[in-house]
C-alpha positions as CSV (number, residue, x, y, z in Angstrom):
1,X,145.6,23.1,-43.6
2,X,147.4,23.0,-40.3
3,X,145.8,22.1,-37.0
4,X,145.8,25.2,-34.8
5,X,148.1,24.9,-31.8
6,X,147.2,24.9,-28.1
7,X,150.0,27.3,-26.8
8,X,151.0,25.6,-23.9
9,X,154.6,24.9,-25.1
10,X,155.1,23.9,-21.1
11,X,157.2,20.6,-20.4
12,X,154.4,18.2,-18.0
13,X,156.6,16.5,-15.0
14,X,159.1,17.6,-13.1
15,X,163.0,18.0,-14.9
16,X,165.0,15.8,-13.3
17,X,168.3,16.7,-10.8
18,X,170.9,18.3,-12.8
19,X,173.2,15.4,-11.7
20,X,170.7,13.1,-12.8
21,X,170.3,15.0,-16.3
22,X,174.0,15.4,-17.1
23,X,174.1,13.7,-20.7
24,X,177.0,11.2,-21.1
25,X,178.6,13.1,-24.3
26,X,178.8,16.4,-21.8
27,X,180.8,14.4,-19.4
28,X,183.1,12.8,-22.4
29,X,183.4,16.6,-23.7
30,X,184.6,17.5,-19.9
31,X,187.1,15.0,-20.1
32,X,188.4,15.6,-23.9
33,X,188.8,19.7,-22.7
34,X,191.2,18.7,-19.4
35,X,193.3,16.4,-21.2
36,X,193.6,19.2,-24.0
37,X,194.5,22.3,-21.6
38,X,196.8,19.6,-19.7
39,X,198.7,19.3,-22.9
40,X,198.6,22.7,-23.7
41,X,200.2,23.6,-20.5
42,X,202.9,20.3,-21.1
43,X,203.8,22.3,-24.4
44,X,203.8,25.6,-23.1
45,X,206.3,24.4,-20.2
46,X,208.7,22.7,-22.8
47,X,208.5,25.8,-24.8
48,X,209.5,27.4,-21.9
49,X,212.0,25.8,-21.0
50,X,213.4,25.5,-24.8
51,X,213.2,29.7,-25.1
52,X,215.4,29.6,-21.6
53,X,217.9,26.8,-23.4
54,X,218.3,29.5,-26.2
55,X,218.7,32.3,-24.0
56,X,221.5,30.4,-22.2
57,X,222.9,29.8,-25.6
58,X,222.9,33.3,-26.5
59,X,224.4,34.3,-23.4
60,X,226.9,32.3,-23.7
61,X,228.1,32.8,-27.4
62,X,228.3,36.9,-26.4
63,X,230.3,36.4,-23.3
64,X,228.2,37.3,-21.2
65,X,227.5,33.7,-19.0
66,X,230.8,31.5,-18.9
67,X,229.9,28.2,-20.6
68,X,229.9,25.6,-17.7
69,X,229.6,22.1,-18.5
70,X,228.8,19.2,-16.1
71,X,229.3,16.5,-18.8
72,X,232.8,17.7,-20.1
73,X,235.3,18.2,-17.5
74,X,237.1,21.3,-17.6
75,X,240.8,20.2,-18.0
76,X,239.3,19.1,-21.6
77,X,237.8,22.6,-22.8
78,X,241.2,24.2,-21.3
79,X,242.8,21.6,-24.2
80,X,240.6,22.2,-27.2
């Protein structure tokens, strides 16, 4: 038989300061999403720049960009 229930599902006391009520595992999951969205935007930036390195690439095998090098000087491609 079950005990019949008051109804007064109300919290007694006052709820503490949101600052003061900020669980320790909602900080830690703050922290884990920054550093993740950080990397994200670390890949998406070398992504970027490898799609630009293709494009280069592809430019320069149609003739469309001379290739320019500032490793090899130029005498040397004139030779090959």
């Amino acid at each position: 038989m079950r005990h019949a229930h008051p109804g007064d599902e109300r919290i007694s006391g006052t709820v503490p300061a949101r600052s003061a009520f900020d669980p320790p595992a909602k900080k830690m999951l703050a922290q884990k999403r920054k550093a993740l969205l950080d990397s994200i935007r670390e890949l998406e930036e070398c992504i970027g720049y490898i799609d630009w390195k293709q494009d280069f690439y592809d430019e320069v095998l149609s003739g469309t960009r001379p290739y320019v090098s500032n490793l090899i000087p130029a005498e040397n491609l004139m030779d090959s």
